[in-house]
C-alpha positions as CSV (number, residue, x, y, z in Angstrom):
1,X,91.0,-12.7,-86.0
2,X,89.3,-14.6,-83.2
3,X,85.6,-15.9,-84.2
4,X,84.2,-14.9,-80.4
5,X,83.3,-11.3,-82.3
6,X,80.9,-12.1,-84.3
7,X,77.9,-13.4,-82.4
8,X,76.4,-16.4,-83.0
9,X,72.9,-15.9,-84.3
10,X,70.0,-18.0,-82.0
11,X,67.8,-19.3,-84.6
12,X,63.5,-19.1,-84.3
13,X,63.3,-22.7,-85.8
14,X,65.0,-25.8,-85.9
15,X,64.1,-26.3,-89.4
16,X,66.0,-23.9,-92.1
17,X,64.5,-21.3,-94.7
18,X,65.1,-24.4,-97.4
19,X,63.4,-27.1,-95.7
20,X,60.4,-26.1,-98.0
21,X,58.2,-29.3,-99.6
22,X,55.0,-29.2,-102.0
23,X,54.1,-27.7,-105.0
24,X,53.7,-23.8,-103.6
25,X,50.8,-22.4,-104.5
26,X,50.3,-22.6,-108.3
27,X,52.2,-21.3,-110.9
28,X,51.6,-18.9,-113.4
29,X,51.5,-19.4,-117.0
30,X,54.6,-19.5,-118.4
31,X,55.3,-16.4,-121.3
32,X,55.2,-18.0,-124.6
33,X,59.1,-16.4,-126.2
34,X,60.6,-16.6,-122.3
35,X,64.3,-15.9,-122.5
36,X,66.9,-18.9,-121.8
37,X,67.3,-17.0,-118.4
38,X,63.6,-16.7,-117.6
39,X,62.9,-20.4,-118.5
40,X,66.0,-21.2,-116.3
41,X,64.5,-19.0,-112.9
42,X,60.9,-20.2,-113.7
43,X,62.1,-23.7,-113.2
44,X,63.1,-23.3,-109.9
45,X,59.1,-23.4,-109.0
46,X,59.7,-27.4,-109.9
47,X,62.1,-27.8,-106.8
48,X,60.0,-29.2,-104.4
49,X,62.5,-31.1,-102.1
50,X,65.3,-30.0,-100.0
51,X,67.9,-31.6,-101.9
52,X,66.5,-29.5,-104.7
53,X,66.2,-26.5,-103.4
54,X,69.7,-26.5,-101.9
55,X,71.1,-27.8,-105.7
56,X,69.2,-25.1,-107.6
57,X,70.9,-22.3,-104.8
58,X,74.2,-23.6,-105.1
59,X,73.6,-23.7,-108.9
60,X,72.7,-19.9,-108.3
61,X,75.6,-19.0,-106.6
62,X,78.4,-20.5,-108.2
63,X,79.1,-17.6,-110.5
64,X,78.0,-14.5,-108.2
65,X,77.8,-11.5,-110.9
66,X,75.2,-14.4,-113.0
67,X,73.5,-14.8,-110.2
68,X,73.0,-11.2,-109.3
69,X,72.2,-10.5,-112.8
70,X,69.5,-13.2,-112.5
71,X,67.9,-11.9,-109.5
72,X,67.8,-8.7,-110.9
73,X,65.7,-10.7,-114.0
74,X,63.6,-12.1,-111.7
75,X,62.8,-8.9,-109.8
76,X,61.5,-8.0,-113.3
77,X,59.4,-10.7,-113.9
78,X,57.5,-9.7,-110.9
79,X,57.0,-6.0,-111.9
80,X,55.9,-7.2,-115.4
81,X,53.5,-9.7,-113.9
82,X,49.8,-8.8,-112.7
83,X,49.3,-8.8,-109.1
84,X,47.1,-12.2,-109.4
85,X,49.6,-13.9,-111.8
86,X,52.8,-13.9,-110.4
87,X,55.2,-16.1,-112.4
88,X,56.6,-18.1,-109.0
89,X,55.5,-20.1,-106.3
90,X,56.2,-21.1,-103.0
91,X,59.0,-22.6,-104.0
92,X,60.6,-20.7,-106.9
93,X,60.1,-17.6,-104.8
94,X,62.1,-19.3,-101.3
95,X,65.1,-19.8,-103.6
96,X,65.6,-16.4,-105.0
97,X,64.7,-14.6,-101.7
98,X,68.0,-17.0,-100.0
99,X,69.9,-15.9,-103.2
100,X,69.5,-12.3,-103.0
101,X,70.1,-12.4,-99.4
102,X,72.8,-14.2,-99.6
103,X,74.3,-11.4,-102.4
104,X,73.1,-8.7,-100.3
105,X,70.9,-7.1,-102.8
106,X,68.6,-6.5,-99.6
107,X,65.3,-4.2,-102.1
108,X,65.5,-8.0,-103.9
109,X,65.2,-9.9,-101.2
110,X,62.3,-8.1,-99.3
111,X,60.5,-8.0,-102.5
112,X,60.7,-12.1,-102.5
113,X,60.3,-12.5,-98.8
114,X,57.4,-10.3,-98.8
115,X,56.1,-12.8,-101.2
116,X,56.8,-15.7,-99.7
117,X,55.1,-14.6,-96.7
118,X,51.9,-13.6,-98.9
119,X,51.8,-17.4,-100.5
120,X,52.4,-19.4,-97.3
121,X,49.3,-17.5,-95.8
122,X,47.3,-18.2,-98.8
123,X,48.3,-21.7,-98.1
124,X,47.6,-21.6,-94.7
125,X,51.1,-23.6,-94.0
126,X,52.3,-23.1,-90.4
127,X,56.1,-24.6,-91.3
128,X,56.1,-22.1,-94.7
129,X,54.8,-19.1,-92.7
130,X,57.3,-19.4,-90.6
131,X,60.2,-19.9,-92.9
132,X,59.2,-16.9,-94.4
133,X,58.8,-14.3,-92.0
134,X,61.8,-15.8,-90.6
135,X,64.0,-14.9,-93.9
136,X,62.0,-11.2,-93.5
137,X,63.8,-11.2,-90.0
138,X,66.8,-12.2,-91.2
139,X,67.1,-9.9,-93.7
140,X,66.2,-7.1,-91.7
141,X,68.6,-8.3,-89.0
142,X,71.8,-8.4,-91.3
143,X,70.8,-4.9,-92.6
144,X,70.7,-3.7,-88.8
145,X,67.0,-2.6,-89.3
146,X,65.6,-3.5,-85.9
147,X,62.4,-1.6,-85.6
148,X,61.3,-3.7,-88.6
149,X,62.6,-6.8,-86.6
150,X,60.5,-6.0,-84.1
151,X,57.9,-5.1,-86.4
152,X,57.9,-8.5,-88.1
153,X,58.3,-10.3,-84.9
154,X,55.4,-8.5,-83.2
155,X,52.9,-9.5,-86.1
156,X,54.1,-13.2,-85.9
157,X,53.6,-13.0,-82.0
158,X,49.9,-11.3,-82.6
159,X,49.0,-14.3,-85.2
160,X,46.5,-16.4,-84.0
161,X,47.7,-20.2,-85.2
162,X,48.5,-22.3,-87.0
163,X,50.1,-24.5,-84.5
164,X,53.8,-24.4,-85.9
165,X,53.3,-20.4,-85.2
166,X,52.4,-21.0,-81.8
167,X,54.7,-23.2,-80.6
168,X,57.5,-20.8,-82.4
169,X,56.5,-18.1,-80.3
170,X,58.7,-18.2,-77.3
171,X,61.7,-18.2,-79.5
172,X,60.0,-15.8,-82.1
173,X,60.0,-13.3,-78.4
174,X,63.3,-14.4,-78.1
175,X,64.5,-12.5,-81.1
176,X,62.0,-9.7,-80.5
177,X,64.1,-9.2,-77.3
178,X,67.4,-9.4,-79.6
179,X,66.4,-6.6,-81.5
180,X,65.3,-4.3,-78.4
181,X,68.7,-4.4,-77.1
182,X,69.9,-3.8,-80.3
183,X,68.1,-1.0,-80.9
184,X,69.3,0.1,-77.4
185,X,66.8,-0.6,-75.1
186,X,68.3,-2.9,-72.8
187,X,65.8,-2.2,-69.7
188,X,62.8,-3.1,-71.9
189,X,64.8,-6.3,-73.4
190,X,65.3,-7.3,-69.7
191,X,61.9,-6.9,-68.5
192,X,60.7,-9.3,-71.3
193,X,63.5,-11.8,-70.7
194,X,62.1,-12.0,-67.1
195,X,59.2,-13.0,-68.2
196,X,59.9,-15.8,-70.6
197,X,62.1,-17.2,-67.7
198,X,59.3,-16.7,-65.9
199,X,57.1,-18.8,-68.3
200,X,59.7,-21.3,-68.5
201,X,60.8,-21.9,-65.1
202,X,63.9,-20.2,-65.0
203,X,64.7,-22.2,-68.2
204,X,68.5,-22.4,-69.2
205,X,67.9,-21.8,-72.6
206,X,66.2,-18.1,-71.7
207,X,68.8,-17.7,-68.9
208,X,71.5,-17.3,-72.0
209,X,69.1,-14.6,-73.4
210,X,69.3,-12.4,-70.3
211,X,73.0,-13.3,-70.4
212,X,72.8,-12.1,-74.1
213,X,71.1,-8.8,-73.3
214,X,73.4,-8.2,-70.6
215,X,76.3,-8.6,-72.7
216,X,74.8,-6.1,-75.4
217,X,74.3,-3.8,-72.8
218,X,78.4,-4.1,-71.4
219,X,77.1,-5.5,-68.7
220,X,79.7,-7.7,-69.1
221,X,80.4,-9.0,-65.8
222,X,76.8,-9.5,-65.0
223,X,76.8,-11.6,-68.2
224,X,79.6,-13.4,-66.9
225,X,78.2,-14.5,-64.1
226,X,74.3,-15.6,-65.7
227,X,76.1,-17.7,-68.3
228,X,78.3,-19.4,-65.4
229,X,74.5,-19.9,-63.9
230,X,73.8,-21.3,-67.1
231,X,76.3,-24.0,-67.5
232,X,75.1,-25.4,-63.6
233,X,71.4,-25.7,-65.1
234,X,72.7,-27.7,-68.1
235,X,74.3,-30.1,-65.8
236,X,71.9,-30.5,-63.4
237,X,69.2,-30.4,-66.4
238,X,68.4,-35.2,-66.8
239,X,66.6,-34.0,-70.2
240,X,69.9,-33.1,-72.1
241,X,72.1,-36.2,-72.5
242,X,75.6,-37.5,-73.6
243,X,77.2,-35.5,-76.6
244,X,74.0,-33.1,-77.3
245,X,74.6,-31.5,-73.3
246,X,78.3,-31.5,-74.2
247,X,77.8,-29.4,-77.6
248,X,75.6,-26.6,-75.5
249,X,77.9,-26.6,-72.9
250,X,80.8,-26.0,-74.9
251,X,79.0,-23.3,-77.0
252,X,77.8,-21.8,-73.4
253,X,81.7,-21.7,-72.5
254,X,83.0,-20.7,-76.2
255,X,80.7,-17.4,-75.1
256,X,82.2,-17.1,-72.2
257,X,86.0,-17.1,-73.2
258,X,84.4,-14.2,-75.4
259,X,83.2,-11.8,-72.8
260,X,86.1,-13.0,-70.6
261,X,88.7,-11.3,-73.8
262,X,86.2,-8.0,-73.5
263,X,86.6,-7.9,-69.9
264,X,90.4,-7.7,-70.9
265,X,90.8,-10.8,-68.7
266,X,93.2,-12.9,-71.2
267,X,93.7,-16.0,-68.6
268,X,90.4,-16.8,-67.8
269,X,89.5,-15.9,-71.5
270,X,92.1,-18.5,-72.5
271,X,91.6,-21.0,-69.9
272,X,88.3,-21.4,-71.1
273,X,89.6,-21.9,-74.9
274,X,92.2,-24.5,-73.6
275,X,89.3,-26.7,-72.0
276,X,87.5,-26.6,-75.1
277,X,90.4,-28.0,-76.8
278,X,90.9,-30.7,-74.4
279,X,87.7,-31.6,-75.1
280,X,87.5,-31.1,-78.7
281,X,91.4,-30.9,-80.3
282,X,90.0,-31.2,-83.9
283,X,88.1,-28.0,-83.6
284,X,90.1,-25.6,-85.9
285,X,87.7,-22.6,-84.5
286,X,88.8,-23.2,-81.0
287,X,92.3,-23.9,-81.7
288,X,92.7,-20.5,-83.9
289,X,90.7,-18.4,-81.1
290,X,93.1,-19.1,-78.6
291,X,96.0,-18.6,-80.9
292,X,95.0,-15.0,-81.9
293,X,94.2,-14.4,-78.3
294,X,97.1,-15.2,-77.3
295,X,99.3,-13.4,-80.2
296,X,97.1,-10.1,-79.9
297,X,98.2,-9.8,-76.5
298,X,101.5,-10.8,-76.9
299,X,101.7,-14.2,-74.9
300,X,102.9,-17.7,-76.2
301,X,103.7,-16.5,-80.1
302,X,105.3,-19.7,-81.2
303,X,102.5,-21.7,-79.3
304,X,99.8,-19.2,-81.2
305,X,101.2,-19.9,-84.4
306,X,101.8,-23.7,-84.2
307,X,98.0,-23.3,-82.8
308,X,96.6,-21.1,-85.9
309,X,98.5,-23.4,-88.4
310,X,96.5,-26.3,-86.8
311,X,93.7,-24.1,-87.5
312,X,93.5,-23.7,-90.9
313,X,94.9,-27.5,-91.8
314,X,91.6,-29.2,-89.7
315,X,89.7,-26.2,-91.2
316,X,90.9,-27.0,-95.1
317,X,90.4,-30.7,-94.4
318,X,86.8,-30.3,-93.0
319,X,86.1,-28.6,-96.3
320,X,87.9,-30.8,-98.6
321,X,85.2,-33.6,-97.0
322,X,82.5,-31.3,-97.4
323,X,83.6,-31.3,-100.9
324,X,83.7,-34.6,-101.4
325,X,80.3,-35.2,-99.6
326,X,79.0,-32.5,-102.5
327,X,77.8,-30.2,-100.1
328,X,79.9,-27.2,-101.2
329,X,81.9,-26.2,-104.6
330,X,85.0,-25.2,-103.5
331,X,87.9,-25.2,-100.8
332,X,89.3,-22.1,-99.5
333,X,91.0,-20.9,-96.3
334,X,89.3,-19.3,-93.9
335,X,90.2,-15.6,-93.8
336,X,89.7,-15.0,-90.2
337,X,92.4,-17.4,-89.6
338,X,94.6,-16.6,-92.8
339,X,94.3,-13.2,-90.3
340,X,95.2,-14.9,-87.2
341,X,98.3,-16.5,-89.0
342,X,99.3,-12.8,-90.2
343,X,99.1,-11.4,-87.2
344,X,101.1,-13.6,-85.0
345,X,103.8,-13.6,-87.8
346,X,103.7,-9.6,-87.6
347,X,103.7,-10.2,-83.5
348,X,107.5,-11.6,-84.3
349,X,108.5,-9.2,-86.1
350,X,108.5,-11.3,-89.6
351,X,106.4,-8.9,-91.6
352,X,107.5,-10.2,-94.7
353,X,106.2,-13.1,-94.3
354,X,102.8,-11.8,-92.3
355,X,101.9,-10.1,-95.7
356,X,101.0,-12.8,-97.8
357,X,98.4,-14.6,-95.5
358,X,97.1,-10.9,-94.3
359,X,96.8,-9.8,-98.5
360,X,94.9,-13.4,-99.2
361,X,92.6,-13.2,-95.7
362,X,91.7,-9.7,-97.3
363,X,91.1,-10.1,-100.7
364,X,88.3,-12.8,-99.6
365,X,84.7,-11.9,-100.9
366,X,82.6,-13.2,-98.7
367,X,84.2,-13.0,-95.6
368,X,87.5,-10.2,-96.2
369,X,85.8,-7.1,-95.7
370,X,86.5,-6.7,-91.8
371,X,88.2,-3.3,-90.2
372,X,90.4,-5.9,-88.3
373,X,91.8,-7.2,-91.6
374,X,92.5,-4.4,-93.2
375,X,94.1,-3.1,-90.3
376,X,96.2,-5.4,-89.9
377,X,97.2,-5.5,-93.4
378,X,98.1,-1.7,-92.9
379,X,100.0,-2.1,-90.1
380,X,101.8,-4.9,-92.1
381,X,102.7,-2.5,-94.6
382,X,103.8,-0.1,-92.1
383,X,106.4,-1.9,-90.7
384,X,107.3,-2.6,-94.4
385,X,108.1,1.1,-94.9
386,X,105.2,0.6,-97.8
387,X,103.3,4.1,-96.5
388,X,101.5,4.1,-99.5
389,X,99.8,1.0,-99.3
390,X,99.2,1.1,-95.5
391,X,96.8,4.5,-96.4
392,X,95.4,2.5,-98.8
393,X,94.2,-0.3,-96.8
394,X,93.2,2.0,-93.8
395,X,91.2,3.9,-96.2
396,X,89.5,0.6,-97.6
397,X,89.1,-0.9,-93.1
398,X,87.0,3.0,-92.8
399,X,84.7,1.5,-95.6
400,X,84.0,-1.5,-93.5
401,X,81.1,-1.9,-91.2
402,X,81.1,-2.2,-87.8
403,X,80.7,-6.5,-86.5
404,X,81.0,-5.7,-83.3
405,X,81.4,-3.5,-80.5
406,X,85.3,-3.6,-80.5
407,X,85.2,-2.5,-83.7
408,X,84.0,1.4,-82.8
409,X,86.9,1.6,-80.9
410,X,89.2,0.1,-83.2
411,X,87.8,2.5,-85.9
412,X,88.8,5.5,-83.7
413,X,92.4,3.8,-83.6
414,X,92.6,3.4,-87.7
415,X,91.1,7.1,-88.0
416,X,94.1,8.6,-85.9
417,X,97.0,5.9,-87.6
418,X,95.3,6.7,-90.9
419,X,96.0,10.8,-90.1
420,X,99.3,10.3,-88.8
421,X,100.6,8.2,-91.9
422,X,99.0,10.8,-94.2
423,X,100.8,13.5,-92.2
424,X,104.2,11.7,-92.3
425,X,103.9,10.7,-96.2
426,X,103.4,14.1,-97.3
427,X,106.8,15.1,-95.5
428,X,108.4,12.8,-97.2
């Protein structure tokens, strides 16, 4: 499965939803008899760094039905609690809104982002305001609720100071225009693009917007050609030097190898991936795009595969360092290539051994529940003979939700092999 489909999301800030310092603002007594799990959440209100923050989330997160169980505690606390004596601060209350929106319980995470934005204001902290109505718009985003985007966005726009809020607010319009395409208004979304580029003097960075917009409206070729404008202003732009200019241009040209596979133009779509590798041959993202590009079209199978097995050995050593470096708790492959390898292995016709990286890439958590992967596990089992299990998994793909746009139309496809397998298995 190639990454292109999953847009990139264009952040408001350059500083994260954790990058949260001080104190917060006061905590509440603490219940004389608190449980071991209370006492455990109400101690996140003492991380007051970065590095503790990001400790006490992976702590969180490490065993997932715990930590939904504790967000659910905490969610408590809060309803047992008078409005004036809330038992978390600033920073207690940052932590558990990332958690739950990181577990998807999305009623959990409003409820603490709604919070968070109350207590920055009453601390009249520009860079804590902002994290939190940024974690609002992020939550709203991933649960495709864009009229509340643009709600949120519009109040932050309307807010007069402080000066971090100000200078946010180009970017803050940015996503504001994000969610009025999204919500199908690609006109309006336009009209507003014009005018930051008109603010900004035809910036590049706001020329990818409209490129953006265009692209969510299949305009596809008009997006082509604005993100082709783009890479000429980041050459030509004596601001951006050495390796920063070469990572936007790369990411400028990683979209463009995207909208050149929608276009159902493979060779410029895969020209553009081959460049990238030049320039960047231990990038396991690049190298495994171009391999399932390749593969799903039928071109260069033995290349694709060599390609994707690259893939997933830079991609397991990259974690293994992250490991290593503490920064994450375990090492797993990626599922959207463990897909890629399946897929090019069915492409040859060796569907026995397709299965196993096609069951693995599925049975992933966090990052298996795709149509694409189930469908292709299906059509694995198809070619098997194994008609009972390909209904199976193109029962569980209909569960999943749309990523992208290709994904409509590859529902439609699953819904018709789903009926005719049914059909078949019941003359059996």
């Amino acid at each position: 499965m190639a990454g292109y489909q999953r847009w990139p999301r264009i952040g408001l800030l350059a500083a994260g939803l954790l990058l949260l310092a001080g104190a917060g603002a006061g905590r509440a007594d603490e219940p004389k008899k608190a449980s071991p799990l209370r006492e455990s959440l109400l101690k996140l209100n003492g991380a007051t760094t970065e590095d503790t923050q990001t400790a006490k989330l992976r702590e969180l997160l490490k065993d997932k039905e715990k930590a939904k169980k504790a967000v659910a505690e905490a969610v408590k606390m809060m309803k047992e609690a008078k409005e004036d004596e809330k038992p978390f601060n600033y920073n207690g209350t940052a932590i558990l809104a990332r958690t739950a929106l990181i577990l998807r319980e999305t009623a959990a995470a409003e409820r603490f982002y709604e919070h968070q934005v109350e207590l920055a204001t009453k601390l009249k902290s520009g860079p804590k305001i902002l994290a939190a109505y940024e974690g609002l718009i992020d939550l709203n985003w991933d649960a495709k609720r864009y009229a509340e985007v643009v709600e949120v966005c519009e109040k932050l726009v309307d807010m007069k100071g402080p000066m971090e809020v100000e200078n946010a607010k180009p970017f803050i319009i940015e996503r504001l225009v994000q969610a009025k395409a999204k919500q199908g208004k690609i006109d309006e979304a336009l009209t507003m693009t014009k005018g930051l580029l008109e603010l900004t003097n035809d910036a590049w960075y706001f020329l990818q917007l409209k490129g953006w917009v265009q692209r969510e409206g299949g305009k596809i070729d008009d997006a082509i050609t604005t993100y082709a404008d783009v890479l000429e202003k980041i050459d030509a732009d004596k601001n951006l030097k050495g390796d920063a200019k070469g990572r936007i241009k790369d990411r400028v040209q990683y979209t463009l190898s995207g909208l050149y596979v929608e276009k159902k133009d493979v060779e410029n779509g895969a020209k553009q991936l081959q460049e990238l590798i030049k320039r960047n041959p231990d990038s396991a993202t690049y190298k495994n795009d171009l391999g399932f590009i390749w593969s799903d079209n039928d071109l260069n199978l033995e290349e694709s595969e060599k390609l994707i097995k690259e893939a997933l050995e830079l991609d397991v050593k990259e974690k293994k360092k992250l490991k290593e470096e503490g920064k994450i708790d375990e090492v797993k492959e990626n599922a959207a290539y463990l897909d890629s390898l399946g897929w090019v292995l069915f492409k040859q016709k060796k569907y026995k051994e397709a299965l196993e990286p096609l069951k693995k890439a599925s049975l992933d958590e966090d990052d298996g529940a795709h149509l694409e992967i189930w469908d292709h596990l299906a059509d694995c089992y198809m070619a098997l003979g194994d008609k009972k299990n390909a209904i199976a998994a193109w029962e569980k793909a209909l569960k999943m939700d749309d990523i992208s746009k290709r994904d409509g139309e590859r529902r439609r496809k699953v819904s018709e092999k789903l009926k005719k397998a049914r059909t078949e298995s019941s003359k059996d």
